[in-house]
C-alpha positions in Angstrom: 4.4 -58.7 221.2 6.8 -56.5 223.6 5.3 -53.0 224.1 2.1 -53.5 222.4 -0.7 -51.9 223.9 -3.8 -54.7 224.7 -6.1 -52.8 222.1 -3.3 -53.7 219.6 -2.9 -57.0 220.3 -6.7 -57.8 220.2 -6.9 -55.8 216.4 -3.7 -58.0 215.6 -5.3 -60.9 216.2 -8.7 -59.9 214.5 -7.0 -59.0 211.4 -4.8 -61.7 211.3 -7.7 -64.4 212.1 -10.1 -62.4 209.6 -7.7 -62.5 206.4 -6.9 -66.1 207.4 -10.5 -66.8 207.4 -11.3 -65.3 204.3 -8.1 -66.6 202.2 -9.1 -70.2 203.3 -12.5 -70.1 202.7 -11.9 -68.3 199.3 -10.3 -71.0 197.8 -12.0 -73.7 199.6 -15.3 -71.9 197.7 -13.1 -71.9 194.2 -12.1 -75.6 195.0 -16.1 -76.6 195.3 -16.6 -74.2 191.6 -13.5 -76.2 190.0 -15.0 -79.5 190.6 -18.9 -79.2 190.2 -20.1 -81.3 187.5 -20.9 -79.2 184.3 -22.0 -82.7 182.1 -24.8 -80.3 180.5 -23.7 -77.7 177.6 -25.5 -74.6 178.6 -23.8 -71.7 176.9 -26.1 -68.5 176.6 -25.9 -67.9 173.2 -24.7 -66.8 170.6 -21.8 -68.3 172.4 -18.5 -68.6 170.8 -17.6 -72.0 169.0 -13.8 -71.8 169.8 -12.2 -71.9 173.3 -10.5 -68.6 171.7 -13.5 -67.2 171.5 -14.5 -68.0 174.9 -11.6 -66.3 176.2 -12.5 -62.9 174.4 -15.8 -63.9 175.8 -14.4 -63.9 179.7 -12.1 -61.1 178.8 -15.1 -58.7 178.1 -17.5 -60.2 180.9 -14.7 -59.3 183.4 -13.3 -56.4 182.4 -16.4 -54.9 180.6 -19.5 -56.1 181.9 -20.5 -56.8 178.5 -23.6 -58.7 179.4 -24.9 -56.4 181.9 -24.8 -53.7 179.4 -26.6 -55.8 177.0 -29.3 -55.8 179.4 -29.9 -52.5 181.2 -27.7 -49.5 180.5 -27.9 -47.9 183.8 -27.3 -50.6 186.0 -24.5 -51.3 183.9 -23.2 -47.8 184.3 -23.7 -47.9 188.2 -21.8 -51.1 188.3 -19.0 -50.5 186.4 -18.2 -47.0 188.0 -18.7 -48.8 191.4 -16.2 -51.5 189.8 -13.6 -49.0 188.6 -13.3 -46.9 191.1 -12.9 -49.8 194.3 -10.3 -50.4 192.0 -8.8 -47.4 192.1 -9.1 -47.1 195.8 -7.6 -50.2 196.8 -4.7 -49.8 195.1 -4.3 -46.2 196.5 -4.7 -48.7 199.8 -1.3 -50.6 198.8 0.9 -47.6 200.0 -0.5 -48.1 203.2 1.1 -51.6 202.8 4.0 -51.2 200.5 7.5 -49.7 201.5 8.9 -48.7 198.6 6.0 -47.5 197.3 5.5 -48.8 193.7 5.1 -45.8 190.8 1.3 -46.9 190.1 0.7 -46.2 193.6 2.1 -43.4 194.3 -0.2 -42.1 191.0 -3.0 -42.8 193.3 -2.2 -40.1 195.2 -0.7 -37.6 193.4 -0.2 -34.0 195.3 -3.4 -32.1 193.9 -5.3 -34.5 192.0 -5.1 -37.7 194.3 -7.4 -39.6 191.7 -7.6 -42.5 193.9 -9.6 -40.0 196.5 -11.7 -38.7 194.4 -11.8 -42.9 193.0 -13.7 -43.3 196.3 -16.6 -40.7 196.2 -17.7 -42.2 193.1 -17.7 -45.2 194.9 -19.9 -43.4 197.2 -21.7 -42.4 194.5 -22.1 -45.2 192.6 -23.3 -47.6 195.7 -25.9 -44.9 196.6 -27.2 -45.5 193.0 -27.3 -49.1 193.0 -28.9 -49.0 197.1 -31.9 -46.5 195.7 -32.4 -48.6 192.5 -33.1 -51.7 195.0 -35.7 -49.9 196.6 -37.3 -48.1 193.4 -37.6 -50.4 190.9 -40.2 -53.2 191.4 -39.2 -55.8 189.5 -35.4 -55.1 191.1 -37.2 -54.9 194.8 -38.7 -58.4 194.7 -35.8 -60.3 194.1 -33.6 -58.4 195.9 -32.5 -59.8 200.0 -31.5 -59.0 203.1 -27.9 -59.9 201.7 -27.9 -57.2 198.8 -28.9 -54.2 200.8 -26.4 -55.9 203.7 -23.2 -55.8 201.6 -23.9 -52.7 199.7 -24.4 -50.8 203.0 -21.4 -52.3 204.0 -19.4 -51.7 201.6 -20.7 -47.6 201.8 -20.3 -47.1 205.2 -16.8 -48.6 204.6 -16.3 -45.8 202.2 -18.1 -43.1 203.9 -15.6 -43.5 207.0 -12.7 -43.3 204.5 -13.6 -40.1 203.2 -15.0 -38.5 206.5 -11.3 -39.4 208.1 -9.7 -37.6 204.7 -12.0 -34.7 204.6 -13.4 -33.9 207.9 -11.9 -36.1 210.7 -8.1 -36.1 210.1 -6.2 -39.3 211.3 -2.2 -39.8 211.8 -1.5 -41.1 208.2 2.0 -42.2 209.5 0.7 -44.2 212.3 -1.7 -45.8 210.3 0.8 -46.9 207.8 3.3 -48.5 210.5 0.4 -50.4 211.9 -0.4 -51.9 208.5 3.6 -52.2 207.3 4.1 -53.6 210.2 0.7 -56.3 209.4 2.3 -57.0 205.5 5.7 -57.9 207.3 4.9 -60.4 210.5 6.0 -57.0 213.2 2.9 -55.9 214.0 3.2 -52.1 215.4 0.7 -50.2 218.1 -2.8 -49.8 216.2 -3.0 -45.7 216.0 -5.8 -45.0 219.3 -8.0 -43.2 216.7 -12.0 -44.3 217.0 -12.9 -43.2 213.2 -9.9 -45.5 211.8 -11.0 -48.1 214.6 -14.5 -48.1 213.4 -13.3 -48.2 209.6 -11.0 -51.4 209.9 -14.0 -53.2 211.9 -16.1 -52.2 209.2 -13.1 -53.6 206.6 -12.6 -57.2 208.7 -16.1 -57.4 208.7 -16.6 -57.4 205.0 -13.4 -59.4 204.6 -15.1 -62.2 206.8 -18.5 -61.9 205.2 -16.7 -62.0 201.8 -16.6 -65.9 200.9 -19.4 -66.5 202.1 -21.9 -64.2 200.0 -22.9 -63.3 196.6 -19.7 -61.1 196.5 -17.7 -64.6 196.0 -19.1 -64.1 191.9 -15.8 -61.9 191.8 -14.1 -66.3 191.6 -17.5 -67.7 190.6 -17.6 -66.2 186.9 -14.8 -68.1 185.5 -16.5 -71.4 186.5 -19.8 -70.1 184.8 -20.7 -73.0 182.6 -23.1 -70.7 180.7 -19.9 -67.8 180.3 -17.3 -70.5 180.0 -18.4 -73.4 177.8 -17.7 -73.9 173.6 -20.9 -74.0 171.8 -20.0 -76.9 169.8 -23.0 -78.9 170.6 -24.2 -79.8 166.8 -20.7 -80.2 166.0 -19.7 -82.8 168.9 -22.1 -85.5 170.6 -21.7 -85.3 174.3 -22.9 -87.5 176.5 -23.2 -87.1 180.5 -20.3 -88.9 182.2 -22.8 -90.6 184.3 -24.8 -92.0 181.5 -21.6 -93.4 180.5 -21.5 -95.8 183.5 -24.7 -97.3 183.0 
């Protein structure tokens, strides 16, 4: 810790204590998924019959969103650009952490076209979408909580800051990037004394503690999703609760 400023050592400790926080909790919420009882078989159907099938199944929930566009179009739309491009932008974030600097990285950021930039206006986008839809449509209004406007305001102002420190408010890239090398490898650097880059990684370790502990954690809950995960061999097979069993 020799030379470090005392604002450094404080956002040290926050983001180490936040990402410990979150890592631990994570799991200890995909632990709690892993061994909840499913004795009932509750596949939405028509639900595949084979455990091949139910991969496929998975495979297009996660990388597709296939049942959300079975249900509404634009909502799916919204989500998946959302989806996509966070994508996109954190792995343009991995140069900030990476030294070399892998190739599908640096494509993130190519001089001129820097896709995983423009990645996070349509994140922008894409939130602002799925924010108004809250509000607008009834039946989407009345269900929704405190926690969904919460997280996708979060997660936009997280974005805005990004893009107002690469358009508008410039920050010292290379500073930033020894103060999160220096993070990824246990020698933790001076954080750069810049207030819009202050206010953006409070914004980050507050999402990344709110994380595990909100309706964000369906990014580990879908592959425990009885109704996505299980065979529909019901008239094939008898199955009987385990509990029934003891009796």
């Amino acid at each position: 810790m020799e030379g470090l400023t005392g604002l450094s050592i404080i956002f040290i400790a926050l983001c180490y204590g936040a990402f410990s926080l979150f890592l631990v909790a994570f799991l200890a919420k995909v632990y709690g998924y892993a061994v909840t009882p499913s004795p009932l078989k509750i596949p939405t159907t028509p639900a595949p019959t084979t455990s091949l099938g139910v991969a496929g199944r998975m495979a297009g929930e996660v990388l597709f969103f296939t049942s959300l566009f079975k249900g509404n179009k634009w909502t799916w739309l919204g989500g998946y650009l959302f989806h996509l491009a966070l994508a996109a932008v954190l792995l343009r974030h991995l140069r900030y952490f990476l030294d070399p600097v892998p190739l599908p990285v640096e494509l993130m950021t190519y001089p001129g076209l820097e896709p995983g930039v423009w990645a996070g206006v349509v994140m922008i986008a894409a939130l602002g979408y799925l924010f108004i839809r809250r509000l607008w449509v009834d039946r989407v209004k009345y269900i929704s909580l405190f926690a969904d406007y919460f997280a996708l305001t979060l997660i936009g102002l997280i974005g805005i800051t990004g893009a107002l420190m690469k358009f508008f408010i410039r920050t010292d890239v290379e500073a930033v990037k020894e103060f999160t090398l220096g993070l990824a490898t246990l020698h933790p650097a001076n954080i750069p004394p810049d207030p819009m880059f202050i206010i953006h990684l409070l914004l980050v370790l507050a999402l990344v503690v709110y994380f595990p502990f909100s309706k964000l954690m369906h990014m580990g809950a879908i592959f425990f999703a009885p109704t996505r995960t299980q065979v529909d061999d019901c008239r094939e097979t008898r199955h009987v609760n385990p509990w029934a069993k003891e009796l």
